[in-house]
N, C-alpha and C positions, 0 to 999 in steps of 0.2 A: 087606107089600109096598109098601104106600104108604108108610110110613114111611121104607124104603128110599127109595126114589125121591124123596122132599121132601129127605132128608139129602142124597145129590147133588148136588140144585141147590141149597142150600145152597153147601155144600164149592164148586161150580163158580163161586158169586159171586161168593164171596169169595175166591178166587185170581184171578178176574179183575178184583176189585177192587185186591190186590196185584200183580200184575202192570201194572195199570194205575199205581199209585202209584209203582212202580220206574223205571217208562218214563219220568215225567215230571219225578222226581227227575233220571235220568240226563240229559233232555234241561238241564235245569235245569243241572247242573254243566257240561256243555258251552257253555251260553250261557254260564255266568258266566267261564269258562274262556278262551273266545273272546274275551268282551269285555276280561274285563283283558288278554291276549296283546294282543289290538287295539288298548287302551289306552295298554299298554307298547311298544309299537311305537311306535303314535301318539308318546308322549313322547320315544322314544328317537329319531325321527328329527326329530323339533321341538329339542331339546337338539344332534342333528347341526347342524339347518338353522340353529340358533342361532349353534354353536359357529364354522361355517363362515362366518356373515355375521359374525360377529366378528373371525375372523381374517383375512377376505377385507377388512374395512372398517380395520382395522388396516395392513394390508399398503398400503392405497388410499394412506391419509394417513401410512405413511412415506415413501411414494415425493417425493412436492413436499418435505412436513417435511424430508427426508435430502439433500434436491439443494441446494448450494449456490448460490448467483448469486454470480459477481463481477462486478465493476464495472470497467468499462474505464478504466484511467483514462492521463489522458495526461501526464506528467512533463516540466516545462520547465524547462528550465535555462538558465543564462545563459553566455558566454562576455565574456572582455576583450581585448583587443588593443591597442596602444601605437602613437603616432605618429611623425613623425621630432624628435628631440632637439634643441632649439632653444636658445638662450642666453637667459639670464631678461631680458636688455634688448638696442641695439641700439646701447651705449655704446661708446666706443674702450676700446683694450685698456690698460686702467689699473684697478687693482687699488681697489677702496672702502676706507675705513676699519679693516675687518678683515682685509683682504689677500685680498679674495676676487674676481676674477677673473669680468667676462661674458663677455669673450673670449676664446680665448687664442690662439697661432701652431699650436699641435698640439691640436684635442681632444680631452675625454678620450672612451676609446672603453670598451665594456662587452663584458669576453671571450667571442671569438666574434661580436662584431660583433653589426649591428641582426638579423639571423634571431636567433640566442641571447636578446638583447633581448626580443622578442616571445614566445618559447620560454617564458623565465623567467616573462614576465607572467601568461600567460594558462596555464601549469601550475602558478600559487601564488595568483593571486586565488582567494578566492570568493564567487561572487556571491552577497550577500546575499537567501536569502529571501522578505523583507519586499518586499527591492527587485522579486523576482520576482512575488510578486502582486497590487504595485502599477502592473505594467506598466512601471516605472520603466529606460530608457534613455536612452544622452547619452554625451557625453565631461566630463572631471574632470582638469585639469589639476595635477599635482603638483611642485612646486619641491624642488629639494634641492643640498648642494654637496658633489661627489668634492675631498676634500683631497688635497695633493702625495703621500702614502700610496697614493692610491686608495679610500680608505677612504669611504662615503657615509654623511651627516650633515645634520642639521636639515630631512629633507622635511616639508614641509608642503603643505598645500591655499592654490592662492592662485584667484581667481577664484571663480565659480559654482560651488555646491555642488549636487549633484543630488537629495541626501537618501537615507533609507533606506538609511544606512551605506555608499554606495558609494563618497564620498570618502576616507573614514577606513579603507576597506578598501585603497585604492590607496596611500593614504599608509606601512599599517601591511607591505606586499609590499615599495614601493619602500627603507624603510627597512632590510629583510632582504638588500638587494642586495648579494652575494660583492662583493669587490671590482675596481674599475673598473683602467683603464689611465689616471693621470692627465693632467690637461691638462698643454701646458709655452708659455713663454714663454722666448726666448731661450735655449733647453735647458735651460730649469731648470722642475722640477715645481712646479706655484702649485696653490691651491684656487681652486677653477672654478666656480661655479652654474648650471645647468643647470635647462631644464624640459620636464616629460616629459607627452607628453596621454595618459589612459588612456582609451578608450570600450569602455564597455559595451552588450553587444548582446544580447536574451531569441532563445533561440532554443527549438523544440517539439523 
C-alpha cells in the first residue's frame, strides 16, 4: 500500500512537471509569435511611413522644379518717319553739269503723294537692332535723283550719320522706291535731285 501511494505521487510530479513544461513552451511560441507579428508590423508600417515620406518629398520638390517662371519682358521697337522733300540746294533752275536739276517748275511727286511717301517709309525700314539698344534716335538725311523716267537713283547719305546702321538703312529703302512722277521744266521731264530727311524714333 505504500508502495502504491509513493508511485502516485510520483506519476502526479511528474505530469505536473510536464504540464508545467507545455505551458511555458506554449507561452514561449506566443511571445515569439507576437514579437515577430509586432516586428513585422513595426517594419511594415516604417517601410509605409518611409515609402510615404518619399513620395510625399518627391511630390514637394516637383511642384517649384515643374513650375516654370517667365520673364516679363518688354519688346522695343523702333519706327521711321520722313519729312517734307526739299531740293538738295537753293540754286536757280539750271541744270549742273550732268543735267540734273535743284529746281524744277513741276516737282517731282511720289505716287500718292507725301501720305503714300511716309506709308512707304515707315512700312520698309528697319530699324536696326543695335541701333535699338543703343538708344540710338535722330534724323538722317538722304540725297538721291528721280530721272525724267521717274526712275530713283544715286541716294546716298549726305550730312550726319547717326550710326548703328540707321543711315544705310534709309539709303538702302529710299533706293527701292516704285517710281516717282517726274520733275518737268518747261514741260519737259529733267532729272531732279532731291533730299529727303528720315527720323528715327525707339518706341516700347
Amino acid at each position: 500500500m505504500k508502495k502504491t501511494q509513493s508511485g502516485f505521487k510520483l506519476i502526479a510530479l511528474v505530469s505536473t512537471f510536464v504540464l508545467l513544461c507545455v505551458a511555458a513552451c506554449t507561452n514561449n511560441n506566443q511571445t515569439t509569435s507576437s514579437a515577430a507579428d509586432s516586428s513585422g508590423t513595426a517594419i511594415n508600417n516604417d517601410t509605409a511611413v518611409s515609402t510615404m515620406s518619399t513620395a510625399d518629398s518627391v511630390t514637394v520638390a516637383a511642384g517649384p522644379a515643374g513650375t516654370s517662371a517667365k520673364k516679363a519682358t518688354t519688346t522695343r521697337k523702333g519706327r521711321a518717319s520722313v519729312g517734307v522733300l526739299s531740293p538738295a540746294t537753293a540754286s536757280g533752275m539750271k541744270p549742273d553739269k550732268n543735267g540734273i536739276y535743284e529746281t524744277t517748275e513741276v516737282k517731282p511727286s511720289f505716287p500718292g503723294g507725301q501720305a503714300a511717301l511716309e506709308d512707304y517709309i515707315t512700312n520698309n525700314i528697319e530699324y536696326p537692332q543695335m541701333a535699338v539698344d543703343d538708344n540710338k534716335e535722330g534724323t538722317v538725311h538722304v540725297q538721291f535723283v528721280v530721272d525724267e523716267d521717274g526712275n530713283v537713283m544715286n541716294a546716298k547719305l549726305v550730312g550726319a550719320d547717326l550710326g548703328d546702321g540707321l543711315g544705310d538703312e534709309a539709303v538702302r529703302v529710299i533706293s527701292k522706291m516704285p517710281k516717282w512722277e517726274p520733275g518737268k521744266v518747261k514741260g519737259k521731264t529733267v532729272k531732279t535731285r532731291l533730299t529727303l530727311p528720315v527720323t528715327y524714333k525707339i518706341e516700347e
